[in-house]
N, C-alpha and C positions, 0 to 999 in steps of 0.2 A: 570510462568509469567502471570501476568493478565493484559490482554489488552482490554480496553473500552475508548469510546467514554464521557463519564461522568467525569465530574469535581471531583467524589468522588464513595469510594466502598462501599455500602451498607454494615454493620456490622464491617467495618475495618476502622483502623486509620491511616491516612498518618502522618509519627513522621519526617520523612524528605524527602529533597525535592533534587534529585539530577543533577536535569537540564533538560531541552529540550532534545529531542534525534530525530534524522532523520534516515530514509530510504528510499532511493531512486534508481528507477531502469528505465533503460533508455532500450528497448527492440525493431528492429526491426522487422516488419512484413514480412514474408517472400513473393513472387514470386507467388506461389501456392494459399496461404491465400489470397494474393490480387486479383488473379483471381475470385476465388472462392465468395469472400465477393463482386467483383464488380459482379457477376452472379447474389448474392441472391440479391443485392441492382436493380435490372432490374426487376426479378420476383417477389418481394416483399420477405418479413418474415425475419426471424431473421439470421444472422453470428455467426455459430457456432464456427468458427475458431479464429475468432477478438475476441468473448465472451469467451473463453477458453484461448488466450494471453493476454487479461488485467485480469483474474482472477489467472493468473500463476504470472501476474509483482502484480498485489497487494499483490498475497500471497508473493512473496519475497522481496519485500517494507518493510510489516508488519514481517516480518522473521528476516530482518537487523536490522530494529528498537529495534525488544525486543532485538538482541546480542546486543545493542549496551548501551539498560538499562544493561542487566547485566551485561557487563564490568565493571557498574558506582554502580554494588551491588544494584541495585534495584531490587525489587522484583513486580512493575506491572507499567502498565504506562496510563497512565489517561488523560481524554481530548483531544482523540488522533483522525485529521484531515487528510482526505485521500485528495488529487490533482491528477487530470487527465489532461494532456496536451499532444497534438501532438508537432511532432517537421520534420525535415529537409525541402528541399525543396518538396517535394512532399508527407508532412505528412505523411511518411512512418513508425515513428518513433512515440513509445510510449512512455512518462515520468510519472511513477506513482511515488508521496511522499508521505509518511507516515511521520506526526511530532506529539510528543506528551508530556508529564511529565512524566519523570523518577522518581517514589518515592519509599522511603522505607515503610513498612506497619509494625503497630503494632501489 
């Protein structure tokens, strides 16, 4: 499955178009993580913990999506938009969606 951000694949032909597809994953931040990221957010520098849970919900965002091209017999999916959102009362709460075109290639 090919997944890009581009309207089209350089040497291939899209011959059909099989629809929009979504992935979406909605991931708590644990207890631990939130200590720890409220620690590095005091002493400055980077959250290893927070940057290692949105690169686990983007990878399974982008992971539902292409299942869910291939369900639809596609073979890559194109023009494909990532969204980051907090969510609950006390933005504990990750939302990543992956949306993009399910196409078939020549």
């Amino acid at each position: 499955m090919i997944l890009t951000t581009t309207p089209t694949i350089e040497g291939r032909t899209i011959t059909e178009y099989k629809g929009v597809v979504f992935g979406e994953v909605i991931a708590g931040v644990d207890f631990l993580k939130d200590i720890a990221a409220s620690l590095r957010n005091f002493v400055g520098g980077r959250s290893a913990s927070y940057e290692e849970e949105l690169i686990n919900a983007r990878a399974a965002a982008m992971g539902e999506m292409s299942d869910r091209a291939k369900a639809k017999g596609a073979d890559a999916v194109v023009g494909i938009d990532i969204d980051y959102e907090v969510l609950g009362s006390n933005n504990g709460m990750l939302m990543v969606t992956a949306s993009g075109t399910a196409v078939k290639l020549g």
